[in-house]
C-alpha positions as MATLAB code, in Angstrom:
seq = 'XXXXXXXXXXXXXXXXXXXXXXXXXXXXXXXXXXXXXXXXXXXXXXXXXXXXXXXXXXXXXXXXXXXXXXXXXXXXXXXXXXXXXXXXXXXXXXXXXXXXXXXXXXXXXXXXXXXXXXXXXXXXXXXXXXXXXXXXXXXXXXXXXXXXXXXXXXXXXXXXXXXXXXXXXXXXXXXXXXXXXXXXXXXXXXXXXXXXXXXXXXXXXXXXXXXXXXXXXXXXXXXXXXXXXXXXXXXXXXXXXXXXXXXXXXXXXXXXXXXXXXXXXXXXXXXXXXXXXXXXXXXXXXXXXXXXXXXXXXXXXXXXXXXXXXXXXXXXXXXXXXXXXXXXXXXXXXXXXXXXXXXXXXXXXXXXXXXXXXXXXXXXXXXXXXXXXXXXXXXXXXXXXXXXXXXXXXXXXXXXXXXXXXXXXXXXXXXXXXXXXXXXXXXXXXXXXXXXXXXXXXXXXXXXXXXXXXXXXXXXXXXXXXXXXXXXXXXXXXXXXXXXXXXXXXXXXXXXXXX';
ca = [
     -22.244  -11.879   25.942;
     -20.102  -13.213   22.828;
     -19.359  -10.376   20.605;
     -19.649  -10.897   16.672;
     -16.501   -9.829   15.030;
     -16.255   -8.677   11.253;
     -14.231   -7.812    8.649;
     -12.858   -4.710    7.357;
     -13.152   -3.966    3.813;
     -13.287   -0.670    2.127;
     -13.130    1.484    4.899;
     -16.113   -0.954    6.406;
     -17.044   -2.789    9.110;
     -18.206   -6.339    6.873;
     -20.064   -9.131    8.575;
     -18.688  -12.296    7.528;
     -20.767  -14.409    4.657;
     -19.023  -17.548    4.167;
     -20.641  -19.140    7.511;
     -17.887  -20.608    8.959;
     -16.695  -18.808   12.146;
     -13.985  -19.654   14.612;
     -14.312  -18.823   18.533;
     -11.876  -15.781   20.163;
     -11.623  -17.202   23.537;
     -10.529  -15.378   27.027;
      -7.580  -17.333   27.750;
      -7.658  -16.328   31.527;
     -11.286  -18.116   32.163;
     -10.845  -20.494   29.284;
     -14.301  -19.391   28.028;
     -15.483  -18.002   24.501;
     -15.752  -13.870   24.547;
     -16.295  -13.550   20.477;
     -16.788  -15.030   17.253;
     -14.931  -14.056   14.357;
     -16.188  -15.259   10.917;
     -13.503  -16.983    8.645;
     -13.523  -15.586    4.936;
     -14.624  -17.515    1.712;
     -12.323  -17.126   -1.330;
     -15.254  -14.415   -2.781;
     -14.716  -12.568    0.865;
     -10.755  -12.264   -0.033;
     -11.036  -11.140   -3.488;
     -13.538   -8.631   -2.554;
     -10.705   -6.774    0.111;
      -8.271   -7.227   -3.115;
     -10.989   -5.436   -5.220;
     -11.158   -2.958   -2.881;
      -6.705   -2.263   -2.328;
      -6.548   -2.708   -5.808;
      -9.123    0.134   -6.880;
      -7.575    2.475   -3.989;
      -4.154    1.930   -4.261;
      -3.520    4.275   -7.388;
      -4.700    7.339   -5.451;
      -2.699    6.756   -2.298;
       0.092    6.206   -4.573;
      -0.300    9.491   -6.325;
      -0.020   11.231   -2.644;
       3.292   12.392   -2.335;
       5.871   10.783    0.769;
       5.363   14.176    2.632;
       1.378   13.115    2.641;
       2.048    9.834    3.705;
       4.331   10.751    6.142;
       1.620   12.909    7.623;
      -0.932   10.280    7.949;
       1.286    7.821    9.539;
       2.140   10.653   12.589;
      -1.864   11.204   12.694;
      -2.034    7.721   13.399;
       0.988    7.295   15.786;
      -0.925    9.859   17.769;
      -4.186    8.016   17.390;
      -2.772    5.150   19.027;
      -0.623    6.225   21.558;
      -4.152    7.681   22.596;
      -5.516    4.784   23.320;
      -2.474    2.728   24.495;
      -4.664    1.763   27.520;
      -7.756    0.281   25.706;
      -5.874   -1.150   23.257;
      -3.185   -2.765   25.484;
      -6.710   -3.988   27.753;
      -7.962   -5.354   24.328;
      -5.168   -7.551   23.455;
      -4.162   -8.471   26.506;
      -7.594  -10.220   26.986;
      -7.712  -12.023   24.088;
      -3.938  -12.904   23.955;
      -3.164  -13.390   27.599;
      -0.105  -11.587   27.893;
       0.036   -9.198   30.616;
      -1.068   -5.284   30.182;
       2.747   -4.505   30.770;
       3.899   -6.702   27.267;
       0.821   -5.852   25.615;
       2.243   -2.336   25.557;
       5.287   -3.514   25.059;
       4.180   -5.136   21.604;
       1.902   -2.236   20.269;
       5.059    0.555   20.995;
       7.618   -1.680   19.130;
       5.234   -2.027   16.349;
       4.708    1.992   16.717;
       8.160    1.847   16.457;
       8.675    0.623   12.372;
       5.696    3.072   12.004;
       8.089    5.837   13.076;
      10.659    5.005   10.938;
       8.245    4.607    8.125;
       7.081    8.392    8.479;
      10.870    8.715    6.950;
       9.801    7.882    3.691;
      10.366   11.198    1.874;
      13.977   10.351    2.579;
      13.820    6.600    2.210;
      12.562    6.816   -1.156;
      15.098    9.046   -2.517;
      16.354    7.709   -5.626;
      20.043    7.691   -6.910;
      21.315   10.267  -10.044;
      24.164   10.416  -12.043;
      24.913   13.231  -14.241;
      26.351   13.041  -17.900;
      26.714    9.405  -17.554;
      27.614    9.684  -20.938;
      27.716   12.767  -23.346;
      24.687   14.240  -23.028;
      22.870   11.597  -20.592;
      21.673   11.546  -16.972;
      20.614    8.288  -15.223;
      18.418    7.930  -12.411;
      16.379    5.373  -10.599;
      13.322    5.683   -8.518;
      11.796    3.907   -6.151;
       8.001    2.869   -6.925;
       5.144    0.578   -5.006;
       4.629   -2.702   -6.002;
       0.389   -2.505   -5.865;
      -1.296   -4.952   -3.412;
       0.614   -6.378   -0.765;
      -0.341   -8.931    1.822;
       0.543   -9.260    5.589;
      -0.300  -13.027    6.804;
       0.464  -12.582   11.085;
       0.654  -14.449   13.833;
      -1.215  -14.589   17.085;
       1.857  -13.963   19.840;
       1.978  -10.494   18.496;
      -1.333   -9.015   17.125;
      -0.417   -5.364   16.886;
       3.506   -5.221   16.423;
       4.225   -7.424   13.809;
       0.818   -6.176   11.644;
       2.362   -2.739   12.392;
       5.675   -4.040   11.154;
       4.264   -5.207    7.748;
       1.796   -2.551    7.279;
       4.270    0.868    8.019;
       6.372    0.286    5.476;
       3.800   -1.432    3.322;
       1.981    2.212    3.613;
       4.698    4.728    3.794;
       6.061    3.369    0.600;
       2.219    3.764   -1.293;
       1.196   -0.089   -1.479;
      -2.502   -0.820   -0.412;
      -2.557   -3.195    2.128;
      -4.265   -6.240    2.748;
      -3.779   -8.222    6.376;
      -5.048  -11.386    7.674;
      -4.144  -11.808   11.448;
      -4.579  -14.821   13.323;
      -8.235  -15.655   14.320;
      -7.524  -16.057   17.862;
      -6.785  -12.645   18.597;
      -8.408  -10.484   15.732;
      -9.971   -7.643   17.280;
      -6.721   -5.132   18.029;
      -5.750   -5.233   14.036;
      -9.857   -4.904   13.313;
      -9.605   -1.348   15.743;
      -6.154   -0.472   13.699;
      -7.975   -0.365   10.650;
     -10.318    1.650   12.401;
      -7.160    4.073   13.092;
      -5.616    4.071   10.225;
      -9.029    5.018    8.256;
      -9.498    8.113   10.965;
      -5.289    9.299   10.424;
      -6.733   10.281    6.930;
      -5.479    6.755    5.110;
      -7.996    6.574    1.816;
     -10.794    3.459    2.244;
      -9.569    0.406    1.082;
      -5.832    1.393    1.361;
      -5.679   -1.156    4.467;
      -8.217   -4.169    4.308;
      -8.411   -6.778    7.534;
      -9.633   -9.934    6.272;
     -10.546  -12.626    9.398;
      -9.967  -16.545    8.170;
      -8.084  -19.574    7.553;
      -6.192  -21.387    5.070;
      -8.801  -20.709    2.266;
      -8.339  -17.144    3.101;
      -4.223  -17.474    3.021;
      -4.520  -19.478   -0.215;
      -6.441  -17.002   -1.614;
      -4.147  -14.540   -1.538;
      -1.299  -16.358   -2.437;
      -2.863  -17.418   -5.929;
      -4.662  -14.051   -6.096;
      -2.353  -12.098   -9.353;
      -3.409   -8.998   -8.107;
      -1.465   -9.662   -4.745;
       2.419   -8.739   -5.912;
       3.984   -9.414   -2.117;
       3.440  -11.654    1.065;
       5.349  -11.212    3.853;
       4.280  -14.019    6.932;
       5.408  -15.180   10.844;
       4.805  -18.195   12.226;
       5.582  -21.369   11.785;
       8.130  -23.256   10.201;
       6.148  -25.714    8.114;
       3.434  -22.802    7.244;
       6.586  -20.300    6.534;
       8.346  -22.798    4.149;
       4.671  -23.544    2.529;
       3.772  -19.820    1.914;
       7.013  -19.013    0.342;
       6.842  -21.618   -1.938;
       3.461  -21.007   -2.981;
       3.872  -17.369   -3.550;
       6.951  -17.252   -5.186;
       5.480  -20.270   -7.378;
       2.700  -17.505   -8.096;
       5.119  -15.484   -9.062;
       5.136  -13.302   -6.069;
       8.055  -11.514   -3.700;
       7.781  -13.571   -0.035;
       9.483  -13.011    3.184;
       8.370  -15.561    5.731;
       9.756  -16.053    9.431;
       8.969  -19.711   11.067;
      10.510  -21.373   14.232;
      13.463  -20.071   16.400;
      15.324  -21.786   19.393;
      16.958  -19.342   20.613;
      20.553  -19.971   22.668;
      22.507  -18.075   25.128;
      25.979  -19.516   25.982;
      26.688  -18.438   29.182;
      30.991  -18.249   29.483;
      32.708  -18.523   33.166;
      33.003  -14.847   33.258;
      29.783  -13.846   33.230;
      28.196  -12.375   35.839;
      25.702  -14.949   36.792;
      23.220  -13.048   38.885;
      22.936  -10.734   35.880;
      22.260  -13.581   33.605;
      19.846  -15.599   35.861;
      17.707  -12.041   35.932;
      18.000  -11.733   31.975;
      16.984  -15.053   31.550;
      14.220  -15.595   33.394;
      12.563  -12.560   31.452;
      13.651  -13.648   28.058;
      12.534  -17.732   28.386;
       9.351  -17.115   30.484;
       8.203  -13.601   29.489;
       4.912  -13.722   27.637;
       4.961  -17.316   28.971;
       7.295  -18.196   26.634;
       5.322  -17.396   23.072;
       7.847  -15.123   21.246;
       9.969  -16.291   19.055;
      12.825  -14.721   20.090;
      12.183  -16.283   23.784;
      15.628  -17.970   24.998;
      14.819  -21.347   25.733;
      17.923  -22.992   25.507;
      20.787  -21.714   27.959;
      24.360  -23.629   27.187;
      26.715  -22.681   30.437;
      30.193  -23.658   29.655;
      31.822  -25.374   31.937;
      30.464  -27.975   34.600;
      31.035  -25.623   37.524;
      29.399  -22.701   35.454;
      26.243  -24.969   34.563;
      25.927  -25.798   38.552;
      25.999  -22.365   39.565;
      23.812  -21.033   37.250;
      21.067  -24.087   37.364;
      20.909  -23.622   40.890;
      20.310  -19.157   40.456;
      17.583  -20.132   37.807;
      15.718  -22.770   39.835;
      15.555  -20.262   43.169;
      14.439  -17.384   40.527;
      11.728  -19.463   38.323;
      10.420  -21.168   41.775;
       9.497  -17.430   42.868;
       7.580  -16.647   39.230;
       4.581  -15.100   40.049;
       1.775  -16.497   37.112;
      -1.739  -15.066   36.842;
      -4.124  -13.288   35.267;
      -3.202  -11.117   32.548;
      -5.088   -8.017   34.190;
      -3.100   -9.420   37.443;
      -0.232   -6.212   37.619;
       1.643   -8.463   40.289;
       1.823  -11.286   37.736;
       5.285  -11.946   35.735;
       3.362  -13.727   32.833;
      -0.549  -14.784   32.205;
      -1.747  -17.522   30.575;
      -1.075  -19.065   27.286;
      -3.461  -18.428   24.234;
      -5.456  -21.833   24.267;
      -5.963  -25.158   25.851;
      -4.063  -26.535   22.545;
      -0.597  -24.608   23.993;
      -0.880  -26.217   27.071;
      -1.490  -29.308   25.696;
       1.759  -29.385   23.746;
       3.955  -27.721   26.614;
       2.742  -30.753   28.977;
       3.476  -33.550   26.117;
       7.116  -31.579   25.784;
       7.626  -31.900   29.323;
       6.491  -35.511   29.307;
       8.785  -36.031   26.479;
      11.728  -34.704   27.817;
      11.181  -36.799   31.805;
      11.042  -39.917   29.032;
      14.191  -39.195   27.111;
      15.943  -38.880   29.935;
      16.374  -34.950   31.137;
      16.876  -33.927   33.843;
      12.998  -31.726   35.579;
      14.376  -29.052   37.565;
      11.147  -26.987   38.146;
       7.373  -28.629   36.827;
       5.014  -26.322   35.690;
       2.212  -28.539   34.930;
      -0.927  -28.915   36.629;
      -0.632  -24.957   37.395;
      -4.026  -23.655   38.658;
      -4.675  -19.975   39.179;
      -7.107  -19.020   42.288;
     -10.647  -17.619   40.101;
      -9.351  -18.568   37.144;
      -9.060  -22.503   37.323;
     -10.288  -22.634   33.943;
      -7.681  -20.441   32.367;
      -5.022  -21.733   30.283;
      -2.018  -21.666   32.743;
       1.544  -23.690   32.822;
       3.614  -22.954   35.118;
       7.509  -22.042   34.579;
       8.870  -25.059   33.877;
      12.972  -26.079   34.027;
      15.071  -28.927   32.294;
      18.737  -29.566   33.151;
      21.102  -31.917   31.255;
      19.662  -31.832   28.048;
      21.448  -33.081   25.138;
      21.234  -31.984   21.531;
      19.360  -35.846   20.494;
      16.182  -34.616   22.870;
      13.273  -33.361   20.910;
      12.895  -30.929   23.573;
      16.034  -29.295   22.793;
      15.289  -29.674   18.692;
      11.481  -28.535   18.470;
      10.137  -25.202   19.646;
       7.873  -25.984   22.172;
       6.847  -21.935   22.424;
       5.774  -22.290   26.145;
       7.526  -21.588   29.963;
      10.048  -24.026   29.526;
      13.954  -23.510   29.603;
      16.168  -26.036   28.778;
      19.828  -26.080   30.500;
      22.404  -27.858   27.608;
      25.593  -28.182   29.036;
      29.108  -27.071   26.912;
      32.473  -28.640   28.065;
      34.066  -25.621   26.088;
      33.408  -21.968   24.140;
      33.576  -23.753   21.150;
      31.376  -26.562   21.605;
      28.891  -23.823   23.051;
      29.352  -22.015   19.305;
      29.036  -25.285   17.946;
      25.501  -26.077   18.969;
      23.894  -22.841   18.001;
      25.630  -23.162   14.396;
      24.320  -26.780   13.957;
      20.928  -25.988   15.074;
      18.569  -26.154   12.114;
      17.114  -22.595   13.697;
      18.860  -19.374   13.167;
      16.734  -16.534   14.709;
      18.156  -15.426   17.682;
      21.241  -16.305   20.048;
      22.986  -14.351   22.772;
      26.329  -14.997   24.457;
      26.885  -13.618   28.068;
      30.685  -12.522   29.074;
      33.274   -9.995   29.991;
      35.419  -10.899   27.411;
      35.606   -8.710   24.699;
      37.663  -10.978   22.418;
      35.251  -13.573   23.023;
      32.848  -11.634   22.328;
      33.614  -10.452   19.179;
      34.405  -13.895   17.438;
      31.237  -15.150   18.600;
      29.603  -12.416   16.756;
      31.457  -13.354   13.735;
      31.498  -17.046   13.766;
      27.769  -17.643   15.004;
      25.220  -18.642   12.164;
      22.353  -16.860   13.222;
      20.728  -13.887   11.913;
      20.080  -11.489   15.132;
      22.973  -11.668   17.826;
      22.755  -10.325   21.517;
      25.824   -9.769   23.166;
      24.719   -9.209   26.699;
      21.873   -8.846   25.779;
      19.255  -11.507   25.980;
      16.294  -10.805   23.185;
      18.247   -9.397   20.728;
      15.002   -7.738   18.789;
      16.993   -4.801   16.734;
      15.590   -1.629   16.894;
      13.312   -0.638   13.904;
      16.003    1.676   11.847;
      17.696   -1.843   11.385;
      16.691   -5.110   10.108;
      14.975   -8.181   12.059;
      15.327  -11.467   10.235;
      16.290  -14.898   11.368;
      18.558  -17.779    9.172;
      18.244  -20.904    8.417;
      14.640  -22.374    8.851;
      13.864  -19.835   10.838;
      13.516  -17.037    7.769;
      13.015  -17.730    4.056;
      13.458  -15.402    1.267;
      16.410  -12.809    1.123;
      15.014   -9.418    2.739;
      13.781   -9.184    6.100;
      11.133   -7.273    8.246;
      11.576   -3.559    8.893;
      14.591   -1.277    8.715;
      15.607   -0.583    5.227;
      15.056   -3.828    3.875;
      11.171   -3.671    4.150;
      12.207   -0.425    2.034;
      13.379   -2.463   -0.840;
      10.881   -5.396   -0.323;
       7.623   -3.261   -0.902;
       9.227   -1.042   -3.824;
      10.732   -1.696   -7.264;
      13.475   -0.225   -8.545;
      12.804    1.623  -12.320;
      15.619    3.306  -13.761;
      15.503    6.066  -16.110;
      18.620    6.857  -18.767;
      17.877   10.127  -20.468;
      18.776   12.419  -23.342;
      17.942   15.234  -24.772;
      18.741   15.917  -28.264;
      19.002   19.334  -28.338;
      22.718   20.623  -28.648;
      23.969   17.243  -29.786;
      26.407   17.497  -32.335;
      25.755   14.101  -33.719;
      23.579   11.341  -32.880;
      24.454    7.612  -32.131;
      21.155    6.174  -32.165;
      22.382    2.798  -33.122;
      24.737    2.579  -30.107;
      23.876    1.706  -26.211;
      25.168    4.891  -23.995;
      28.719    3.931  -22.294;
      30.736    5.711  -20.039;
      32.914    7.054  -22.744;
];
């Protein structure tokens, strides 16, 4: 039976009105499971309605409050980490194992978030000047808008909405259609941990419903992930609307690979961090740049024995390494990259295509898939392709290695694999990207510090969680004060100074 999905407005389960609807599909039998109703403009202005008229009160709780409410619902949903994980994973496809996996590190920013009594402490100086104290506080901004993608339906709603909440915004979110119904039982959550109706609104739609928030007034902050050309659009528009914006597009993501490495080590790491979640994070690596011809050999030849022995399958499958990708329209594209790059000229190590899963032949499945001797020209190696595909990009040197991750119009993520401490350390220096992995393969940082990407893979100048979400959902007000008893004499007419 196809379940009806709705909105949640008010503390209130909302059935769409608009008409228009979009189909959730199971990804592992390639068949419809809900429908989930797509917002008019009227729809999105009644969940602003609603944040606006409740945000004043869950402003007026103090941090301690907040605090609380946030650990009621930590506790809510580590609960129901099963059902949840069961939940996402079928609409999604990613296995139970990473479906986990993305609800704790969104649990994560939430924990750091119930440190807002401390996070909001302001800064004070006494007797600035004769007789004056200054101070500044940290306040929220009102209504704030979350605008998230589809490879991570709890975590990165959880990483908008903690700090969004903690710091006594009202939030309103608008996930991606295609997997709608974890952030729709979060809102559940949140309205059970004791968070006041309305506070956190889950609006289901499309680019009316984005626009509408972006033009919205009432809306003082959007933050967004996804794509490039969507990122770049919604900062522009809301900043245009006068609005604060952080928005995270594309990535390809590089690990140079030096001769010292330990390559057994790194053909592990990698085959997790390019074909985990089959490939749909954005901090996947799908470009590996060994240095060195005899380095590149060596380590194509540990990769192709390792991705030949991927186990793909259903994502309720516990044996399988990765399940299926979220619709027929991924596969599509990962088949015409692979077609792309045979015609330009690379070289097709391992083929995924044409992958068919036994009771799920319907399901949308590629296989892991393996290029070798790409070049920097190929649009396989300059487009994300967000699927089970590694490219191999060979480096005569270090420096030509550092080379093609700085020139890369992407700047999310890049990791370097050595024993080399030297080399190391001036690759952390010298590399133009915004999250670094030394040894490390999916350099995600933890949630005390900050996860943004450079170039055109992040516009706007803070990024998601840590303290920066601290500063983006707050303004700043400072207070200069006086009090005029036991003043000798006054200097009304002058502006305070140090002196």
């Amino acid at each position: 039976m196809v379940r009806e999905l709705t909105h949640f407005i008010g503390g209130e389960h909302v059935p769409g009105a608009s008409g228009n609807f979009g189909d959730v599909f199971d990804p592992n039998l390639g068949q419809v499971q809900a429908r989930v109703p797509l917002a008019s403009k009227s729809e999105v202005e009644a969940a602003i309605a609603n944040a606006a008229a409740a945000q004043p009160v869950w402003a007026a709780f103090n941090p301690q409050k907040r605090a609380r409410v946030l650990m009621k619902f930590l506790t809510l949903v580590q609960e129901e980490m099963d059902s949840l994980a069961a939940l996402l994973s079928s609409e999604h496809g990613k296995t139970i194992a990473d479906a986990k996996g993305d609800i704790q590190r969104g649990l994560e920013v939430v924990e750091f978030a119930v440190g807002i009594p401390h996070l909001l402490k302001g800064e004070y100086t006494e007797s600035a000047g004769t007789g004056i104290d200054v101070y500044s506080m940290r306040q929220p901004l009102g209504v704030v808008a979350g605008i998230t993608p589809f490879n991570f339906p709890a975590m990165i709603p959880l990483w908008k909405a903690g700090p969004a909440l903690a710091t006594g915004n009202a939030f309103v979110l608008k996930p991606s259609e295609r997997d709608p119904s974890v952030p729709l039982r979060l809102a559940e959550l949140f309205l059970e941990a004791g968070l006041p109706a309305g506070v956190f609104n889950v609006v289901n739609g499309d680019k009316e419903a984005v626009d509408t928030l972006l033009h919205d007034p009432r809306v003082k902050a959007v933050g967004f992930v996804g794509s490039t050309p969507i990122a770049q659009y919604i900062y522009e528009t809301a900043t245009a609307n006068g609005k604060r914006a952080q928005c995270f597009g594309g990535a390809k993501n590089h690990a140079i690979v030096m001769p010292d490495a330990d390559l057994d080590d790194v053909a592990d790491q990698l085959i997790g961090a390019g074909y985990g979640s089959a490939g749909e994070r954005c901090m996947a690596i799908s470009v590996a740049v060994p240095v060195g011809e005899e380095t590149a050999d060596r380590l194509v030849a540990k990769l192709t024995e390792r991705v030949r022995k991927l186990n793909v399958g259903r994502s309720d499958d516990p044996g399988a390494d990765y399940g299926p990708l979220v619709g027929q329209d991924g596969v599509n594209r990962v088949n015409n990259y692979v077609q792309i790059g045979i015609d330009e000229g690379a070289e097709l190590v391992v083929d995924g295509r044409g992958l068919v899963v036994e009771g799920a032949e319907d399901g949308y499945f590629v296989g892991a898939t393996l290029f070798d001797k790409v070049t920097p020209e190929m649009r396989i190696y300059r487009e994300e392709i967000f699927g089970p595909v590694v490219s191999v990009v060979r480096a005569k040197d270090y420096e030509e290695g550092l080379r093609l991750a700085n020139e890369h119009e992407y700047g999310n993520g890049v990791a370097i694999f050595t024993r080399d401490g030297d080399t190391a350390r001036d690759f952390a220096a010298r590399v133009q990207v915004g999250m670094v992995g030394i040894n490390v393969p999916i350099p995600v940082p933890i949630a005390y510090y900050t996860f943004g990407g450079w170039k055109r893979s992040g516009f706007g100048d803070l990024n998601q969680h840590g303290p920066d979400s601290i500063r983006f959902y707050t303004k700043t007000k400072t207070v200069t004060q006086r009090w005029p008893s036991g003043l000798k004499e006054s200097n009304a007419f002058v502006i305070p100074t140090m002196d």
